[in-house]
Structure formats: C-alpha cells, structure tokens
N, CA, C and O of each residue as an XYZ file, in Angstrom:
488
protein
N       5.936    -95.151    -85.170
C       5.101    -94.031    -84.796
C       5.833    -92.704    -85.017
O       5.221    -91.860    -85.671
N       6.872    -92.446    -84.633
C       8.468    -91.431    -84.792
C       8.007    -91.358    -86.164
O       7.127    -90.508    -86.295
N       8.313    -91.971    -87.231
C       8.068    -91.877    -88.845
C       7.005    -91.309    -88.936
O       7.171    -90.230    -89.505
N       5.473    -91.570    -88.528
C       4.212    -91.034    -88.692
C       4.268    -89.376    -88.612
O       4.232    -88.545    -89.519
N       4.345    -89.258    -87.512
C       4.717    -88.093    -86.777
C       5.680    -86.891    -87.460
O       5.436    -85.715    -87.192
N       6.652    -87.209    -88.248
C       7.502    -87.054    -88.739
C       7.556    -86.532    -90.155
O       8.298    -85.744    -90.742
N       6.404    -87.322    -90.527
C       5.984    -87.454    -91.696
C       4.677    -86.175    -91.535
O       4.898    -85.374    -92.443
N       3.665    -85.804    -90.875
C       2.722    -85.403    -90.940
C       3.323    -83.907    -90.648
O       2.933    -83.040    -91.431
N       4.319    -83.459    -89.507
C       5.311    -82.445    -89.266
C       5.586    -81.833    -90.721
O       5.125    -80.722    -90.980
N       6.522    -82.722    -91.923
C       6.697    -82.402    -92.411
C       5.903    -81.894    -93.600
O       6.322    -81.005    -94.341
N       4.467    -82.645    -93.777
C       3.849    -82.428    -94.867
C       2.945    -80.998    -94.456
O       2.249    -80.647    -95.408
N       2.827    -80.214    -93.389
C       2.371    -79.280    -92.597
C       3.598    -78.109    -93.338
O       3.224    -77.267    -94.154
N       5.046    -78.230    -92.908
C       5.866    -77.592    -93.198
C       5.680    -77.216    -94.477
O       5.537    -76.038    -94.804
N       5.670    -78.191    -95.279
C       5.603    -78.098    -96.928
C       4.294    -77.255    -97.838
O       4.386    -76.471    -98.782
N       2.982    -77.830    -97.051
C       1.968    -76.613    -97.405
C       1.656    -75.287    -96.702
O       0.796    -74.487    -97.070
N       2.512    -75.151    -95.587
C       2.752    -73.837    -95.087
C       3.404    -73.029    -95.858
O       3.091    -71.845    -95.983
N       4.541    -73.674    -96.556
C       5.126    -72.480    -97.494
C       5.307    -72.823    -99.089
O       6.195    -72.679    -99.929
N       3.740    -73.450    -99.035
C       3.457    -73.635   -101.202
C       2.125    -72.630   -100.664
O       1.968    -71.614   -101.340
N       1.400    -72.786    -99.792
C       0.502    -71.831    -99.960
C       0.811    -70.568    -99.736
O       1.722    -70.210    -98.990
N      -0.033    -69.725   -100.457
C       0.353    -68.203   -100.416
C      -0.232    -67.550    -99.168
O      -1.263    -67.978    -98.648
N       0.516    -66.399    -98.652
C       0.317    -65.940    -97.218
C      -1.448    -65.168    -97.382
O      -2.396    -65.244    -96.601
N      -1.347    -64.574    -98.502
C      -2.381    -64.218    -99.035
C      -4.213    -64.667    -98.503
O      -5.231    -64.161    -98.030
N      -3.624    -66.017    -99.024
C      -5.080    -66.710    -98.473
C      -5.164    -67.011    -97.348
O      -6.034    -67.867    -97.188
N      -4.543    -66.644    -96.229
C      -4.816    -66.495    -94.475
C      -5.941    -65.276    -94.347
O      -6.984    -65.327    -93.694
N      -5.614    -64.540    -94.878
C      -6.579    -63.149    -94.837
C      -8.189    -63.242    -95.759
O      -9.017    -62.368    -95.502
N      -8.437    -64.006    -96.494
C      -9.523    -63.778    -97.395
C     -10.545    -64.399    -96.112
O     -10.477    -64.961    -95.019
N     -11.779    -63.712    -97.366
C     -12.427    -64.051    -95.984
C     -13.465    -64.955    -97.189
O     -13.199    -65.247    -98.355
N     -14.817    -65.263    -96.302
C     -16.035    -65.640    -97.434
C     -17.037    -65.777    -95.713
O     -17.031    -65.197    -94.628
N     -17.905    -67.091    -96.480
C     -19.206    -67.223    -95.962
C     -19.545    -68.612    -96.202
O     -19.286    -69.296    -97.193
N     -20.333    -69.008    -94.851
C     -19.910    -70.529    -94.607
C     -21.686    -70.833    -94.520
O     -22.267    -69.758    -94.375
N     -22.549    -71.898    -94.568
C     -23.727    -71.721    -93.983
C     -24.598    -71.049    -93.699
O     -25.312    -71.155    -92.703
N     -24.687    -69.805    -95.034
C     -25.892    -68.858    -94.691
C     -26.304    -68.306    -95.768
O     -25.596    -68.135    -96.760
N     -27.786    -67.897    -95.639
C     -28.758    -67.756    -96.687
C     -28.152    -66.027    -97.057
O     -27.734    -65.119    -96.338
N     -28.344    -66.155    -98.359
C     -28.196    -64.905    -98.971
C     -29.234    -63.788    -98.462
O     -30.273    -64.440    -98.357
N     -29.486    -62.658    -98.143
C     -30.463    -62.005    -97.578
C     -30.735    -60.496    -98.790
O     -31.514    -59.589    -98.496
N     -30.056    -60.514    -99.900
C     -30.135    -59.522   -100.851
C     -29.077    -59.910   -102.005
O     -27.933    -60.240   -101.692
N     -29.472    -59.862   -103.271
C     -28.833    -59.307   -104.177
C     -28.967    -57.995   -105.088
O     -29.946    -57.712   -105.778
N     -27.901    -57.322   -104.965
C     -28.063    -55.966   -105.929
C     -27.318    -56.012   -106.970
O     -26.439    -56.854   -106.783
N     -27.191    -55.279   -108.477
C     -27.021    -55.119   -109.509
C     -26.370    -53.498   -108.888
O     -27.026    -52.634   -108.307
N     -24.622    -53.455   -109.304
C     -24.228    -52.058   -108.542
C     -23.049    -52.150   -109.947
O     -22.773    -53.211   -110.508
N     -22.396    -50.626   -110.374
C     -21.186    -50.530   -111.494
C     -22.011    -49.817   -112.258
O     -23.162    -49.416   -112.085
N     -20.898    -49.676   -113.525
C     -21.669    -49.181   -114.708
C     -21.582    -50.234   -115.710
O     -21.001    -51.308   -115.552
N     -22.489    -49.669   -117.233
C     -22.630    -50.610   -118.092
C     -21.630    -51.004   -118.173
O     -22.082    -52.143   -118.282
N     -20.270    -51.205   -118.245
C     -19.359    -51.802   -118.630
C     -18.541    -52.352   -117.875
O     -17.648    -52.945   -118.479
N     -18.472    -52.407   -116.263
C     -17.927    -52.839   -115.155
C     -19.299    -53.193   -113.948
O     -19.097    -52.804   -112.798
N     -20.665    -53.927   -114.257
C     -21.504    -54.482   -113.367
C     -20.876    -55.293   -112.605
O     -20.071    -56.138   -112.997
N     -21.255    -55.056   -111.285
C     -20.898    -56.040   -110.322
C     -22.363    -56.537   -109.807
O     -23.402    -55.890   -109.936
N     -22.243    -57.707   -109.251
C     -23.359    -58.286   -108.485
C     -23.016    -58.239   -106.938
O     -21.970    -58.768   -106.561
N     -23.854    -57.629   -106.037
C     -23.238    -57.879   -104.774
C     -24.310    -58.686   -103.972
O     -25.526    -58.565   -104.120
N     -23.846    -59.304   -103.331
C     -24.811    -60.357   -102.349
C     -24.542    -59.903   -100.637
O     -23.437    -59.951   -100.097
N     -25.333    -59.631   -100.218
C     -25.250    -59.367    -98.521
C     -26.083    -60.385    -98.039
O     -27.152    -60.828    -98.457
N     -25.081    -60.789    -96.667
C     -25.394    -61.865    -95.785
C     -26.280    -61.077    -94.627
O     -26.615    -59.893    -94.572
N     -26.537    -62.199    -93.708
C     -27.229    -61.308    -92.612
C     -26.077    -61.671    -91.831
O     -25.665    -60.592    -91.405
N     -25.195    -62.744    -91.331
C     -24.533    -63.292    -90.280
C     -22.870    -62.236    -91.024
O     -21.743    -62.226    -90.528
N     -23.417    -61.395    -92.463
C     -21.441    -61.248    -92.220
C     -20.881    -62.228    -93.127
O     -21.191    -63.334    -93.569
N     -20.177    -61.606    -93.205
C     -18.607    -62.594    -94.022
C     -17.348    -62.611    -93.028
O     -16.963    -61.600    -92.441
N     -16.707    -63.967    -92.898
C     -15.679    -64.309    -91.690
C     -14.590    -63.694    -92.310
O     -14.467    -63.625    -93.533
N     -13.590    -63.129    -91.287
C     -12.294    -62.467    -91.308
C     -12.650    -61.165    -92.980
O     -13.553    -60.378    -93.265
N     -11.507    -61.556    -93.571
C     -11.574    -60.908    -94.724
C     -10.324    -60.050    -95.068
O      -9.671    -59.829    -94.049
N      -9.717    -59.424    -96.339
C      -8.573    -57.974    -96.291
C      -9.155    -57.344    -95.419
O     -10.223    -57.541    -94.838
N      -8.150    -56.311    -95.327
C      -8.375    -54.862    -94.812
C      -8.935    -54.056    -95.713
O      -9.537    -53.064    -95.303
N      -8.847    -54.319    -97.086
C      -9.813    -53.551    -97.668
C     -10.985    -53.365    -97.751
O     -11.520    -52.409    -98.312
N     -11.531    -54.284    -97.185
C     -13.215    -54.539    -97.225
C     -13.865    -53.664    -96.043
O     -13.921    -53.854    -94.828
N     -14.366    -52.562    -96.929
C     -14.525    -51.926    -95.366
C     -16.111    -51.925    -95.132
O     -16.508    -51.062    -94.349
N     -16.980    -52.686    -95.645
C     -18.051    -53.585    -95.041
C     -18.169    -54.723    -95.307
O     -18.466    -55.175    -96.413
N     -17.831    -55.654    -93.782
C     -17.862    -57.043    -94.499
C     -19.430    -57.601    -94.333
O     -19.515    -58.786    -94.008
N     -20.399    -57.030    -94.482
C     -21.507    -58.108    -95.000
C     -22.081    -58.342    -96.702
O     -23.213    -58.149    -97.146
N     -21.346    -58.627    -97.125
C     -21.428    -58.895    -98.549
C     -19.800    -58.986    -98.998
O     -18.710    -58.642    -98.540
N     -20.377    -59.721   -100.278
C     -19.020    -59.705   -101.068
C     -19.903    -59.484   -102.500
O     -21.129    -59.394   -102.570
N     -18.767    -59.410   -103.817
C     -19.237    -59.147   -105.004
C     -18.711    -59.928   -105.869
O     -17.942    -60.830   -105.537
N     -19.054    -59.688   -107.102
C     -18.643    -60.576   -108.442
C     -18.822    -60.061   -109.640
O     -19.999    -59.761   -109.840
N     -18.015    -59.817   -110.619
C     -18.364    -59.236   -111.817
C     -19.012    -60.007   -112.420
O     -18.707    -61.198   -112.482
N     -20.114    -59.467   -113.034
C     -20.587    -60.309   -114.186
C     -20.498    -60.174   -115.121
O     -21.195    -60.903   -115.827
N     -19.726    -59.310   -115.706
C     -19.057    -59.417   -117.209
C     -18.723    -60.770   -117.641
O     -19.215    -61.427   -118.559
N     -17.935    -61.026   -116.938
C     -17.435    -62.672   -117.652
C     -18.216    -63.706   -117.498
O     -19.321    -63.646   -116.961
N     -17.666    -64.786   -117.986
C     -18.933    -65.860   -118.350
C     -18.932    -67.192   -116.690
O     -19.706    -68.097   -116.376
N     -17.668    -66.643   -116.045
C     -17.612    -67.099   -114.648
C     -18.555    -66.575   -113.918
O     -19.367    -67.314   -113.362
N     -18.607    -65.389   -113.807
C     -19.362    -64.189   -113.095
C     -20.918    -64.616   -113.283
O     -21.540    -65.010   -112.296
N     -21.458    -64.546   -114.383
C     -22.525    -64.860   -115.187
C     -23.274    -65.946   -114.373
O     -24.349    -65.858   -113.779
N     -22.102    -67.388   -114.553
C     -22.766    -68.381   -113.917
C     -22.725    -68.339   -112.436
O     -23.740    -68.569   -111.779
N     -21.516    -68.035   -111.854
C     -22.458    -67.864   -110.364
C     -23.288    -66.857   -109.828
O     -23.549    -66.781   -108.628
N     -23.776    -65.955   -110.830
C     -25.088    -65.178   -110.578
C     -26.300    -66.063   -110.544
O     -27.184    -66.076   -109.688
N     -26.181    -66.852   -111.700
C     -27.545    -67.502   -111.926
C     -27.557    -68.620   -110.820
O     -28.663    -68.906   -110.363
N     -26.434    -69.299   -110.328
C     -26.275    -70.582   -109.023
C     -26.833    -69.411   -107.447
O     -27.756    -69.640   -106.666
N     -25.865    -68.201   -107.447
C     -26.316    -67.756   -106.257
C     -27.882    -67.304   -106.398
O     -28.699    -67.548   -105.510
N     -28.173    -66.703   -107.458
C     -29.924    -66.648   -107.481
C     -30.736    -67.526   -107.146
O     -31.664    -67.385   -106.349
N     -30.379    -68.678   -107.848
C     -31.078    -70.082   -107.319
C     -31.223    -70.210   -105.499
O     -32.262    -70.193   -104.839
N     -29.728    -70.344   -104.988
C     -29.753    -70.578   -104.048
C     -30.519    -69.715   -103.197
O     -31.130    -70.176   -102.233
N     -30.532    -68.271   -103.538
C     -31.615    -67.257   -102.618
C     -32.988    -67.150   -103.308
O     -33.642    -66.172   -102.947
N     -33.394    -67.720   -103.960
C     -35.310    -68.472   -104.092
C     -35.303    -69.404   -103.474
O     -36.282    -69.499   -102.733
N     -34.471    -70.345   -103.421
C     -34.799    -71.361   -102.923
C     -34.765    -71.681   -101.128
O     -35.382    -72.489   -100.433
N     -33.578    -70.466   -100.761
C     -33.576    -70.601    -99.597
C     -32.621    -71.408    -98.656
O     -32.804    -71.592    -97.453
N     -31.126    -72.047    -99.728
C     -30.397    -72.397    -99.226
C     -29.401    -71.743    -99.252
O     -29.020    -70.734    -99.845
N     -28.775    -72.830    -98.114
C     -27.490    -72.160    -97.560
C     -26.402    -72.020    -98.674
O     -26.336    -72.723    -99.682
N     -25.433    -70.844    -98.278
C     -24.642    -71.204    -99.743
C     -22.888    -71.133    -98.792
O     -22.681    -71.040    -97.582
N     -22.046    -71.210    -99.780
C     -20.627    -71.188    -98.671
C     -19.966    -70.308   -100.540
O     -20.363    -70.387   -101.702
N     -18.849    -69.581    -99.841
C     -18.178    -68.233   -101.236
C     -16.937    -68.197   -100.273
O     -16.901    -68.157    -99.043
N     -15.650    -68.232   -101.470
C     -14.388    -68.378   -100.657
C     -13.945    -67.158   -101.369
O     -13.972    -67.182   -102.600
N     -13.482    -65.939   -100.662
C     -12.999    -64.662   -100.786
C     -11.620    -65.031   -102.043
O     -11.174    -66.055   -102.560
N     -11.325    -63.577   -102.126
C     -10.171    -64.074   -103.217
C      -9.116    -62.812   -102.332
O      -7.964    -62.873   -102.762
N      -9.256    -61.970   -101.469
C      -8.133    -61.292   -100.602
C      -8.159    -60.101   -101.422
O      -7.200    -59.344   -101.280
N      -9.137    -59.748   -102.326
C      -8.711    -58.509   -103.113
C     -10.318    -57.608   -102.809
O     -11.153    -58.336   -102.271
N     -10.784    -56.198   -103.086
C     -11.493    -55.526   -103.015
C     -12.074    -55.117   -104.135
O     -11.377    -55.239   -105.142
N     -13.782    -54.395   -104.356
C     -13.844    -53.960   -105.174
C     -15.195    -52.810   -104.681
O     -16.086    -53.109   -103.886
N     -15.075    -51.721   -105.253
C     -16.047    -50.567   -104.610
C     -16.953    -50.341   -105.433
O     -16.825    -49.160   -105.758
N     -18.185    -50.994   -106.203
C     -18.733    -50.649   -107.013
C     -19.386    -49.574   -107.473
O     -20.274    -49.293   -106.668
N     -19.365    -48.634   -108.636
C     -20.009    -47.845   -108.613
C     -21.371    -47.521   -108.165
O     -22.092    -48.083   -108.990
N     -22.000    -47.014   -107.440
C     -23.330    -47.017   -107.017
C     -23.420    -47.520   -105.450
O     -24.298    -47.227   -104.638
N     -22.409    -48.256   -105.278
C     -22.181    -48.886   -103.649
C     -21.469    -48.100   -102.685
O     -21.753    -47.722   -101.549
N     -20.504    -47.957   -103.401
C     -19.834    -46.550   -102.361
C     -18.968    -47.495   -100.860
O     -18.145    -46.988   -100.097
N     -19.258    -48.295   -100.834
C     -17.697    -49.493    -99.573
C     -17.278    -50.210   -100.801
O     -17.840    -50.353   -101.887
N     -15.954    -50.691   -100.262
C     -15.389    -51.494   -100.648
C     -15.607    -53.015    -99.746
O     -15.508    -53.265    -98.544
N     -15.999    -54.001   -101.130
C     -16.565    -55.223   -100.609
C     -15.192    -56.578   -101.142
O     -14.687    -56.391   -102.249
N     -14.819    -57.523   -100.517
C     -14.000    -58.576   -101.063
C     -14.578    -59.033   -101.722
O     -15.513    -59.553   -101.114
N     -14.680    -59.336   -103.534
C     -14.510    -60.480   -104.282
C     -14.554    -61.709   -104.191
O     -13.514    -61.997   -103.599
N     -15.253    -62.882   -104.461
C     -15.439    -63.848   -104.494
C     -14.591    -64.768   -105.667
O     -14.137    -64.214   -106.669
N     -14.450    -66.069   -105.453
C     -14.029    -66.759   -106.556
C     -14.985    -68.356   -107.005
O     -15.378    -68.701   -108.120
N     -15.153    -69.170   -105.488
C     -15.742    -70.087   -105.421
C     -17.317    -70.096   -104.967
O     -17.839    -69.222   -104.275
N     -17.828    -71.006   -105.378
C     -19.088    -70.767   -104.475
C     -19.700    -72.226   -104.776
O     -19.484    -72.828   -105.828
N     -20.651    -72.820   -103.506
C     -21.335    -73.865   -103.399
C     -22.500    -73.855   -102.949
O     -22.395    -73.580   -101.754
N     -23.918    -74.044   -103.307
C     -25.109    -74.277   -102.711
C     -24.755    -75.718   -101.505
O     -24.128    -76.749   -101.748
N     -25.220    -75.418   -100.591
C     -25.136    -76.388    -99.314
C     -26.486    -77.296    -98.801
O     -26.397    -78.033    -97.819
C-alpha cells in the first residue's frame, strides 16, 4: 500500500512541474449554451467572439470581460471551430472551450477577451 501511495505522490510531483504554470490561470467554459456570436477586427485580423450567459471560469488578468472569449478566423483552425461553435448555438447545445491564458481586444469590441484553443459540443 506504502508503494501505491508513493507512487501516486510521485506521479502528482512529476505533472506539477511538466505542466506549465501558465495553464492554472486560463480560463474557458464548461456546460453552457452560447448566447451570441459576433464577427469583431478588421479585414485582415477578424475575430469571432462568442458570449456566454453564465461567464467564463477564472481566466488571465487580461481579460477584462470575462463573458466571452474569441478566435481568429483567419486560419483554417479558427474557420472550423466557427462553423462547430455555430452548429452548437442553432442547435442549442451545450458546448465546453479551454482558454489558452493569452488576450485579444478586437477591433470593434473595445475589452480584452481570452482566446480559445479547444472546443467540444456536449
């Protein structure tokens, strides 16, 4: 049992310091329906921003409104979780978005919102 114990201690120790301190602070959104998407930037830096009604949990300090986060859609990442989070707000499900700890103030938005990286219809 000493070995078990021992063993689980240590494997705690080990992803305490491979993970980056970084991702303690990001924030996202767990179980809740999208309540808006806007089209905010200029032609050449569009962002998509999505606002929750419940909020986005924790988050940087840069985010100085956390009900929404954003996503560029320039790239072809961006692109596709526009078209997954669209789905999910016609349809009316829940979705979950794991922050990435960084900010972005889109032109036309005027706060700075945290960035997204992941995202899952629920």
């Amino acid at each position: 049992m000493n070995n078990l114990k021992t063993f689980y201690v240590a494997a705690a120790l080990v992803l305490a310091t491979v993970m980056p301190a970084s991702s303690a602070f990001a924030g996202g959104v767990s179980g809740q329906r999208i309540s808006m998407i806007n089209i905010y930037g200029t032609s050449t830096t569009p962002y998509a921003v999505f606002s929750f009604d419940g909020g986005t949990s924790s988050g940087p300090a840069c985010a100085t409104w956390r009900g929404a986060m954003a996503i560029d859609i320039t790239t072809t990442r961006g692109k596709a979780q526009l078209q997954l989070l669209t789905t999910a707000f016609l349809s009316g499900k829940n979705v979950m978005l794991t922050g990435t700890n960084a900010c972005v103030t889109p032109a036309g938005f005027g706060v700075a919102v945290e960035t997204f990286n992941y995202v899952t219809i629920q």
